[in-house]
N, C-alpha and C positions, 0 to 999 in steps of 0.2 A: 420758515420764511413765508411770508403771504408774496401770493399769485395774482397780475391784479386782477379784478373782474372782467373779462373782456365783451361780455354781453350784458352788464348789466344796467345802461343810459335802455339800450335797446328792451330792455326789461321792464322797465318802470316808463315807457315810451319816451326818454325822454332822446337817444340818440337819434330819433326820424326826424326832431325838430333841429338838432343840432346839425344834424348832415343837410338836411333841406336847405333849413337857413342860411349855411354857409352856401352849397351852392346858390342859392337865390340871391347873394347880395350881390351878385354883378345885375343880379335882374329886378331892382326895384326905382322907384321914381327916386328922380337925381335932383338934386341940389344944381347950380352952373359948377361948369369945370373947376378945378381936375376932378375932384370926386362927388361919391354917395353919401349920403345921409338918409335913412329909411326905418319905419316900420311896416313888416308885411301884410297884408289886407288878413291874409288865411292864415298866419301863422300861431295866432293867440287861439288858442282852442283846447281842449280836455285829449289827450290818446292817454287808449287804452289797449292792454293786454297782447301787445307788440311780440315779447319772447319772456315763456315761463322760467328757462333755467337764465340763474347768473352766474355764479362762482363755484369755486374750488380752491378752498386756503386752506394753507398748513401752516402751523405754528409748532415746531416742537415734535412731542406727540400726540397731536391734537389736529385729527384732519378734518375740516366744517364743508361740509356741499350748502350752498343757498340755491334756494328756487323761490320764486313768485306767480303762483298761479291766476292770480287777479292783480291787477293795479291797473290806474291811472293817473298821470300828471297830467294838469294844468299849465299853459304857457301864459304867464300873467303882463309880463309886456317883454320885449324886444328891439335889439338898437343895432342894425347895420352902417359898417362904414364901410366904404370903399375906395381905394385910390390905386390910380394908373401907373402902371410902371414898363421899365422897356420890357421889348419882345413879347409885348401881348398879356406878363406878368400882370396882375393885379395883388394888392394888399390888401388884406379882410381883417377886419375885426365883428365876433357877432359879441354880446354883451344881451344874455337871457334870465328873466326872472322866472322860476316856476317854483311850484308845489304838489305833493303829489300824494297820495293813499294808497293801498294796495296788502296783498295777504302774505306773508314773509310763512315759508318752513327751512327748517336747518336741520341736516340730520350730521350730528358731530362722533365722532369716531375718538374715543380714547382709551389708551389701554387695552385695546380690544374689542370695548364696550361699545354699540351703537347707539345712541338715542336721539327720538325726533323733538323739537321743538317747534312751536307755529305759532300766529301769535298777525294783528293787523301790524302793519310797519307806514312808519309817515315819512314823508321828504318835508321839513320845514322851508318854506318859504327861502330859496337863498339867490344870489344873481352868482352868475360866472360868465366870465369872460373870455375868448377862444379867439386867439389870433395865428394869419396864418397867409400862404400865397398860392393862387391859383392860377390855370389858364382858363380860357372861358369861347368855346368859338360855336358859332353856329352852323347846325345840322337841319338837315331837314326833319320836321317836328318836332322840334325842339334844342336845346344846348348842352354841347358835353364841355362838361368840366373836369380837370384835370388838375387836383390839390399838389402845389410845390411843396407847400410845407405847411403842415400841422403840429400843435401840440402832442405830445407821447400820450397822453394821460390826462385827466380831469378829478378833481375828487369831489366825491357827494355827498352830502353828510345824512344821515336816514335817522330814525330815531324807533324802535320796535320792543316789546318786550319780552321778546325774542334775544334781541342783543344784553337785555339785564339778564335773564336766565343765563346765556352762555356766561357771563361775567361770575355770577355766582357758582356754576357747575366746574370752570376753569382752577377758581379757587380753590373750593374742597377736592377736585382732582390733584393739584401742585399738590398738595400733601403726600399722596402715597408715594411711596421709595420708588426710585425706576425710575418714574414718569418725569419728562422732562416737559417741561408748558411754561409758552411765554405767557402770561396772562393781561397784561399789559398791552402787548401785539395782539390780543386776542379782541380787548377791548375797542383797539384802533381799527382794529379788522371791522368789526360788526356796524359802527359808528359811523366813520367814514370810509365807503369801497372807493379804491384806487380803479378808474377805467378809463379802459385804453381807448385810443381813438382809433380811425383805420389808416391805414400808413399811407404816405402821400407815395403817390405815381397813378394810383388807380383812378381812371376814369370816368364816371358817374355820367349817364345820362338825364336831367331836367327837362319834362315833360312842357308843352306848351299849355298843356290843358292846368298845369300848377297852379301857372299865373294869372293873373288878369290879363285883359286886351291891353290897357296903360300902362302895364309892368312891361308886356313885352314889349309893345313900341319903345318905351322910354331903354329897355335893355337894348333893343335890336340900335335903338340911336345912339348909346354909348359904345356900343362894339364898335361903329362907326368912325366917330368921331377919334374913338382910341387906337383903333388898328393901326399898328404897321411901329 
């Protein structure tokens, strides 16, 4: 059974935009009441090389470690929504387009046998969408946020060939007696990682210096307007 990835948005940098962004959408220029409508000033930008290891999947007998020791995504545009709800509650929706490059190794374990594979890997161009509920209150220098609820999971689709080698080597492995290999699962592994999000309760501090001088006025006027 595959494990999802748990670092790997944060791998190919694309989790900093995703955790930002969602905190940040209580903090962006507002539309009139009840809610937001926004794109970030700073958030359409290249990151790069955020965290080298991603995963650890098992299929079978067939255990795969992936790492990325380079990469970069692009955040190519971005759509925050925001709405008010009781007790401080806010609704978030982020809705992110990116794309990304970066250096994929996989070192797969079958039968006993280790062998590496490495190889450039791409993130085609995709949008996802991440909905979700937060609290949002001010601190001094800056706002802690507090996720109610988040998605478990996000899936990315990559594209490496790295993931056609493993496809091929899974095959001619299913052959030998013994070995049991989903290849199928192996395929879906490489293609699209399942990653996790970080679980709601924890709460995140957002920096003043994040945002612009207009983001935070216009957020510090909606904490306002929506308290209580």
């Amino acid at each position: 059974m595959s494990r999802p990835a748990p670092r790997f948005l944060a791998a190919l940098g694309v989790t900093t935009v995703l955790l930002a962004a969602f905190q940040l959408a209580s903090a962006a220029p507002s539309q009139p009441e009840p809610g937001l409508r926004l794109r970030l000033e700073r958030a359409n930008r290249t990151y790069r090389d955020l965290a080298p290891e991603i995963a650890v999947l098992e299929e079978g007998d067939l255990t795969l470690r992936l790492a990325s020791p380079r990469n970069a995504v692009t955040v190519r545009d971005h759509l925050l929504r925001l709405e008010p709800g009781a007790g401080g509650s806010h609704a978030a929706e982020l809705t992110l387009t990116f794309e990304g490059t970066g250096w994929l190794v996989a070192d797969v374990t079958m039968g006993g046998v280790t062998r590496r594979l490495e190889d450039e890997v791409r993130l085609p161009r995709q949008t996802k969408t991440l909905e979700g509920r937060a609290r949002v209150a001010r601190i001094e220098g800056g706002y802690r946020i507090t996720p109610e609820q988040l998605p478990k999971h996000v899936a990315v689709a990559v594209r490496s060939g790295v993931g056609d080698g493993l496809v091929d080597l899974c095959a001619s492995m299913a052959l030998v007696p013994g070995l049991a290999v989903d290849c199928a699962g192996v395929e879906r592994a490489v293609n699209t990682l399942v990653v996790e999000l970080p679980r709601a309760g924890e709460s995140l501090v957002l920096s003043e210096a994040t945002l612009t001088r207009e983001e935070r006025r216009l957020l510090d006027d909606y904490l306002r307007r929506t308290a209580g």
